[in-house]
Backbone as CSV, one residue per row, in Angstrom:
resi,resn,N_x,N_y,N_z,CA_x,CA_y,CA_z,C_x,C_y,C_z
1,UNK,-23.584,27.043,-13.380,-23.968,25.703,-13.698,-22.812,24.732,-13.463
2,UNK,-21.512,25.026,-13.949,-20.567,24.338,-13.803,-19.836,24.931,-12.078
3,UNK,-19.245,23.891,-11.558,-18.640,24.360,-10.733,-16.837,24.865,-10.978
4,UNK,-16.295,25.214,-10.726,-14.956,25.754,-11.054,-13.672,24.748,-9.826
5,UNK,-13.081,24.290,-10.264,-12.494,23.858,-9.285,-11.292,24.473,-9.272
6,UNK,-10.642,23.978,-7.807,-9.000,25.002,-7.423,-8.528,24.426,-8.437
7,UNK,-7.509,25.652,-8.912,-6.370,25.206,-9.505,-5.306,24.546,-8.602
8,UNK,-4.392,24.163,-9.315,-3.878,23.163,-8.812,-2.233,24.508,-8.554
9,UNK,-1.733,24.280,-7.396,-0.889,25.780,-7.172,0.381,25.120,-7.843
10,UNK,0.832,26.554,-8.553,2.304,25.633,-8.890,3.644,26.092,-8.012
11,UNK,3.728,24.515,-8.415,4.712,24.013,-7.207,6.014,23.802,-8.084
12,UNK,7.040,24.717,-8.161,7.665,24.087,-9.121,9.216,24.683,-8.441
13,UNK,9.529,24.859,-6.964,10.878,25.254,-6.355,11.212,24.194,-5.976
14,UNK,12.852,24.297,-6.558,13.941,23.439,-5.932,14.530,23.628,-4.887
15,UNK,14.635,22.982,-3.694,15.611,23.401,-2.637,17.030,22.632,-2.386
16,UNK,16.863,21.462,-3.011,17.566,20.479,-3.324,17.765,19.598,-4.330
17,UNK,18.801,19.453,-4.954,19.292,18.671,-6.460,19.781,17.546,-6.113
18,UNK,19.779,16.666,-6.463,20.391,15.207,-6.149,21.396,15.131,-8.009
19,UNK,21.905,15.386,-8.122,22.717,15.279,-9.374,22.675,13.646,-10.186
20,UNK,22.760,13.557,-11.242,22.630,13.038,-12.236,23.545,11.350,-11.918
21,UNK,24.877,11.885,-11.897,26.056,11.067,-11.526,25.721,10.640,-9.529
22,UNK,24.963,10.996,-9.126,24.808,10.744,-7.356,23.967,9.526,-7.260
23,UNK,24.507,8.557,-6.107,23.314,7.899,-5.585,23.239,7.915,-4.583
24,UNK,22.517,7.824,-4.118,22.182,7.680,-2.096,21.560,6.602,-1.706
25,UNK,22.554,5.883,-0.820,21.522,4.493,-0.098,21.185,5.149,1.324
26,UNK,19.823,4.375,1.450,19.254,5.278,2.528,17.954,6.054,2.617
27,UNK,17.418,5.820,3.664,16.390,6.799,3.701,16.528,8.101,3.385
28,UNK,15.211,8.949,3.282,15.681,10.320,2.803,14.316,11.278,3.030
29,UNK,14.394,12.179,4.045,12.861,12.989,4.693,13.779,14.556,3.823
30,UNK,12.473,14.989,3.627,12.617,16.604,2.780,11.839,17.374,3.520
31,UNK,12.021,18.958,3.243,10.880,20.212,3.315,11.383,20.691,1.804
32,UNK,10.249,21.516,1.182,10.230,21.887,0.317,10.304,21.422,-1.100
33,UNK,11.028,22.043,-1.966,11.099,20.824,-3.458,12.459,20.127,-3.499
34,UNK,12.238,19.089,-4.161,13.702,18.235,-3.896,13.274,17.663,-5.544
35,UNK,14.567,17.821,-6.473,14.569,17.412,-7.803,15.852,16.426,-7.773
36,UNK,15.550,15.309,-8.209,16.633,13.987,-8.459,16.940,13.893,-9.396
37,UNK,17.955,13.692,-10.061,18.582,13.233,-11.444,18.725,12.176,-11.422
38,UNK,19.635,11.732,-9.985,20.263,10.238,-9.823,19.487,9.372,-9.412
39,UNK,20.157,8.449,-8.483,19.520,7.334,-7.866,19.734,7.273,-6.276
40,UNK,18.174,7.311,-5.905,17.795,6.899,-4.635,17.643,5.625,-4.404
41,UNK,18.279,5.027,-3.260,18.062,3.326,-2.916,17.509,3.415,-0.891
42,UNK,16.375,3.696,-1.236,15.459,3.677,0.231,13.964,4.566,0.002
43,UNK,13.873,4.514,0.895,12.723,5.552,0.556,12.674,7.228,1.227
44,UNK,11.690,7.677,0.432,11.631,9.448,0.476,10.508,9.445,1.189
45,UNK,10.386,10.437,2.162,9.568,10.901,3.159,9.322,12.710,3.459
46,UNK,8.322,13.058,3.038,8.156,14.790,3.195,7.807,15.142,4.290
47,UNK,9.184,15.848,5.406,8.153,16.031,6.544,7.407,17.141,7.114
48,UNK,5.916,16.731,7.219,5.291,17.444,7.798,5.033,18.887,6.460
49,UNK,5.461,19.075,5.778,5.257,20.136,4.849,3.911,19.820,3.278
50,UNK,2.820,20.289,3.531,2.028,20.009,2.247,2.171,20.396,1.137
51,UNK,2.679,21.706,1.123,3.647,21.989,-0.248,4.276,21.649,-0.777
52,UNK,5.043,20.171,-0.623,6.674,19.673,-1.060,6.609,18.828,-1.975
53,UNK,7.122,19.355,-2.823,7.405,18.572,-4.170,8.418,18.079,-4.769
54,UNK,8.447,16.372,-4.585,9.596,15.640,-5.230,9.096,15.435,-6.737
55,UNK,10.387,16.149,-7.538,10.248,15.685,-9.465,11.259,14.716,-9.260
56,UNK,11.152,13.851,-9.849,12.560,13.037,-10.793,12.269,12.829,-12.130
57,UNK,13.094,13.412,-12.392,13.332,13.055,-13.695,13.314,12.459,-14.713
58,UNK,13.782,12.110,-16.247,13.734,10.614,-16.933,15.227,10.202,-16.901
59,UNK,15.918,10.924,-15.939,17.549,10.740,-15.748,17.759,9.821,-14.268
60,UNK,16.502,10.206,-13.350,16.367,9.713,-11.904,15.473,8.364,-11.788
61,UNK,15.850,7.523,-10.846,15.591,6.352,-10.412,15.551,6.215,-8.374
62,UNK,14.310,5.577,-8.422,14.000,5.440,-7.141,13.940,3.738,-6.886
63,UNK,14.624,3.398,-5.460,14.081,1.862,-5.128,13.783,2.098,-3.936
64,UNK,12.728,2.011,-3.871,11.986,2.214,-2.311,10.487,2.895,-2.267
65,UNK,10.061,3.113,-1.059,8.573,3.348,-1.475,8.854,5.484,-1.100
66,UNK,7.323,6.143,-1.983,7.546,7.251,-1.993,6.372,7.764,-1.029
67,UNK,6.756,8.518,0.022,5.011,9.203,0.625,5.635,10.647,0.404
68,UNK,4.797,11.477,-0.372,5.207,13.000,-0.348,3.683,13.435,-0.865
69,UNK,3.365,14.342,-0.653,2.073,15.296,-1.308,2.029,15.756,-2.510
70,UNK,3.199,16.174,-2.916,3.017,16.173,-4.294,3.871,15.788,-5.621
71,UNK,3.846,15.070,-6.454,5.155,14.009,-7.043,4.790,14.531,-8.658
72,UNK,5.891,14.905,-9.044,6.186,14.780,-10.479,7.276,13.708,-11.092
73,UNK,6.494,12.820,-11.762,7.633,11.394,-12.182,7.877,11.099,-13.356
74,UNK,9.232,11.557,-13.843,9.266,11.546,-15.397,10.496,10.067,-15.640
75,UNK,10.994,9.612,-14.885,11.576,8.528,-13.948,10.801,7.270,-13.845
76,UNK,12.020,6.442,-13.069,11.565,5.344,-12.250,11.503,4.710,-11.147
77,UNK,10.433,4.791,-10.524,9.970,3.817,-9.053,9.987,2.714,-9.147
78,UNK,10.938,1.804,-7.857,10.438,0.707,-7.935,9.984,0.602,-6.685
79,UNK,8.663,0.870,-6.097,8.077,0.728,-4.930,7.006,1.630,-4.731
80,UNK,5.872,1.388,-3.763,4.780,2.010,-3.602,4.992,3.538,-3.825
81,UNK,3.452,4.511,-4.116,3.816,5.420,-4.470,2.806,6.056,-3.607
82,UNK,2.790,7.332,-2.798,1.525,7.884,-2.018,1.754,9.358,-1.960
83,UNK,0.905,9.970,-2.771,1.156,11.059,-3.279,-0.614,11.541,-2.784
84,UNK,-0.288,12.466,-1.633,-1.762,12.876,-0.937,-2.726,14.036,-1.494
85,UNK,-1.342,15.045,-2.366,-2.191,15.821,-2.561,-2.189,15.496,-4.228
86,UNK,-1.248,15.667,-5.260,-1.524,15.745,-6.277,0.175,14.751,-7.422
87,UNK,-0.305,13.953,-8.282,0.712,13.331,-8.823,0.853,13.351,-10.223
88,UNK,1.901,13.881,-11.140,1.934,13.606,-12.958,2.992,12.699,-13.035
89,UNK,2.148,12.364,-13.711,3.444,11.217,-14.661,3.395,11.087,-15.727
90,UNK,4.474,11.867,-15.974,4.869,12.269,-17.623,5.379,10.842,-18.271
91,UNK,5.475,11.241,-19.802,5.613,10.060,-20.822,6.959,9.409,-20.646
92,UNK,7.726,9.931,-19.529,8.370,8.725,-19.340,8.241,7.840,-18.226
93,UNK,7.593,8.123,-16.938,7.527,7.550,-16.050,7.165,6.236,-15.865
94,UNK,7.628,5.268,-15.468,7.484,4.113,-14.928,7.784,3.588,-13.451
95,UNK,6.641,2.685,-12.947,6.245,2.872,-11.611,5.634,1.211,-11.828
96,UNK,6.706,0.671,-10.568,6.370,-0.986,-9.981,6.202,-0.752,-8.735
97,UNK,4.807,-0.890,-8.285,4.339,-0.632,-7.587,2.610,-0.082,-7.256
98,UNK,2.646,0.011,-5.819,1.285,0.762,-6.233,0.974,1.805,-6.134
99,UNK,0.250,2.847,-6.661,0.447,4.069,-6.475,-0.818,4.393,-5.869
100,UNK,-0.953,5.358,-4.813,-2.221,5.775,-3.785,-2.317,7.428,-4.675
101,UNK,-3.156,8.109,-4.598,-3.157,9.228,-5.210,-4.588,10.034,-4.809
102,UNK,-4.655,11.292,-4.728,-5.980,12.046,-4.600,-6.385,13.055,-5.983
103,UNK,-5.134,13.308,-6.598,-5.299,14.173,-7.571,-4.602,13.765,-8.791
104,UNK,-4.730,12.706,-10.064,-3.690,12.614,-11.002,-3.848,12.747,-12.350
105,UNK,-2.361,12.884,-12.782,-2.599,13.582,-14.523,-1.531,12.554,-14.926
106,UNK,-1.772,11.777,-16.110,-1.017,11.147,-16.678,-1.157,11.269,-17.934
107,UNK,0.028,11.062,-18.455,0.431,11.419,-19.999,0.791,9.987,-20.987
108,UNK,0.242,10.542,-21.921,0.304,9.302,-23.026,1.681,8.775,-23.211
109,UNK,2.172,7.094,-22.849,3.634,6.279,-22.304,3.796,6.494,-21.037
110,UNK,3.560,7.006,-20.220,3.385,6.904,-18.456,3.431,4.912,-18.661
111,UNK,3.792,4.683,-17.463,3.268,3.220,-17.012,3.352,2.910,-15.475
112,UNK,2.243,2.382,-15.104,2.061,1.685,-13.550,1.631,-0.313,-13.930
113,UNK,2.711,-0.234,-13.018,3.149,-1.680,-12.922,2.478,-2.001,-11.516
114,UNK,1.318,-1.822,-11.288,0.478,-2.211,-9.731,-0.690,-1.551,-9.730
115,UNK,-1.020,-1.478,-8.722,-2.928,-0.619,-8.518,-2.504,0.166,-8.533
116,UNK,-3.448,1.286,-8.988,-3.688,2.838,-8.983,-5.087,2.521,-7.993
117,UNK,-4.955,3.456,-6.782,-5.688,3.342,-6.181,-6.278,5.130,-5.796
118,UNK,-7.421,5.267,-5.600,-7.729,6.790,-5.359,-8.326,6.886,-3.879
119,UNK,-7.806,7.863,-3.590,-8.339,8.009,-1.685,-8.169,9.709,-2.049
120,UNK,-9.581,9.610,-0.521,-9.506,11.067,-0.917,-8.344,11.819,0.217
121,UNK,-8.737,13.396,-0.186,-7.170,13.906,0.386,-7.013,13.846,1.797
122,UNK,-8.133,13.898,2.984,-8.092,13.670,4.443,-7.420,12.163,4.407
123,UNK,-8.221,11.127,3.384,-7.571,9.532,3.779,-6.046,9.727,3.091
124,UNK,-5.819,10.493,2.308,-4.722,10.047,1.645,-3.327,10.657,2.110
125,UNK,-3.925,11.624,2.950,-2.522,12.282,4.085,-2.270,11.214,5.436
126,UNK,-3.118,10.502,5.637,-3.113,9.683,6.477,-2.108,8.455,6.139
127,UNK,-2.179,8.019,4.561,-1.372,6.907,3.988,0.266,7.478,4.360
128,UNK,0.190,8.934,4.515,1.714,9.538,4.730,2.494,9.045,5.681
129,UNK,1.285,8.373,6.976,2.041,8.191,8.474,1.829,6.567,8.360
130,UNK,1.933,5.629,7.026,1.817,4.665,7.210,3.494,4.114,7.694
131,UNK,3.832,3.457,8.429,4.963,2.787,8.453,5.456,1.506,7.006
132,UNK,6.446,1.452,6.452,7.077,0.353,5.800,7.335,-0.462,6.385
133,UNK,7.513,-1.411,7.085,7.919,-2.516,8.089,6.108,-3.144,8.293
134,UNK,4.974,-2.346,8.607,3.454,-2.429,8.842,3.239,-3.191,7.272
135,UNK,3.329,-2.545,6.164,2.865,-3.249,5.175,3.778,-4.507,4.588
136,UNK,4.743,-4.502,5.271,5.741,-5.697,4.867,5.047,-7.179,5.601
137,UNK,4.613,-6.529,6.883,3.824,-7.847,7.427,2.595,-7.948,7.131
138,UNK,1.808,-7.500,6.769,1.006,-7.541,6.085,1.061,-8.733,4.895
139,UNK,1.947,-7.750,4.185,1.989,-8.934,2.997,2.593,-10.408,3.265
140,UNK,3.646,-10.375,4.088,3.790,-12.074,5.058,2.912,-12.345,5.276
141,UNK,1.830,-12.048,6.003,0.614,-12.399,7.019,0.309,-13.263,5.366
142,UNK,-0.119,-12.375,4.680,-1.139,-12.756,3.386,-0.580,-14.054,2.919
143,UNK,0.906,-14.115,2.443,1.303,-14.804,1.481,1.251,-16.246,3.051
144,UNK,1.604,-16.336,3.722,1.777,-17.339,4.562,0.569,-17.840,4.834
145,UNK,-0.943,-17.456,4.783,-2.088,-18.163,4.438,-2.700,-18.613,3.386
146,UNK,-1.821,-18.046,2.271,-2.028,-18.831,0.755,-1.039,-20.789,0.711
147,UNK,-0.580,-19.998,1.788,0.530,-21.617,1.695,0.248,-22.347,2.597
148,UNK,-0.633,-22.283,3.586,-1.204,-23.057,4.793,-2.623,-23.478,3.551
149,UNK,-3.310,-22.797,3.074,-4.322,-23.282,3.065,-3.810,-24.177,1.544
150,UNK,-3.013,-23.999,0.735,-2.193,-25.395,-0.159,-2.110,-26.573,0.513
């Protein structure tokens, strides 16, 4: 009667630590799991791998936008969030921005500071190959016809 759905696989290997005291300006592409303590200033990119899982922490801080498949955020984003296959955000996470998602679990004090938007997982691997520079004009395009038509 009920249907059973997949579990959700756990994903929980580190291949890379970004330490507590570290920051990195700069872009930043992964395979596998990548756990942050510190601070990222660009954005994170998973390549090509559906398994890969970025955690940060409530010690780690992001400024830039995130596309990875699967995100654990106990941390803070300040920039879009596109998480294709599956995303938690634990009671500390905070997120300015918008977050795209196919699969999510959020915990009581989580906060999103933008749309939560749901796409499913074929559209939402697709948001992976969006370019940053594409939605920047975008949003020019937008804001520069709010001020023509003033």
């Amino acid at each position: 009667m009920f249907k059973k759905n997949k579990a959700k696989p756990k994903l929980n290997r580190i291949d890379t630590l970004i330490g507590e005291h570290s920051q990195i300006k700069g872009d930043l592409s992964f395979d596998g799991g990548l756990r942050i303590d510190g601070t990222i200033v660009g954005n994170i990119n998973a390549s090509n791998d559906n398994n890969a899982l970025l955690t940060l922490s409530n010690k780690g801080t992001i400024e830039g936008d995130v596309k990875v498949p699967n995100l654990v955020v106990d941390g803070n984003i300040s920039g879009n969030v596109f998480a294709s296959e599956h995303i938690e955000l634990a009671a500390n996470a905070k997120i300015s921005g918008n977050v795209y998602y196919n699969l999510l679990e959020m915990a009581m004090g989580a906060e999103v500071n933008g749309q939560m938007i749901h796409v499913r997982q074929q559209a939402a691997s697709d948001y992976l190959d969006l370019q940053h520079e594409d939605e920047a004009e975008a949003d020019n395009l937008h804001l520069e016809q709010k001020v023509t038509i003033e």
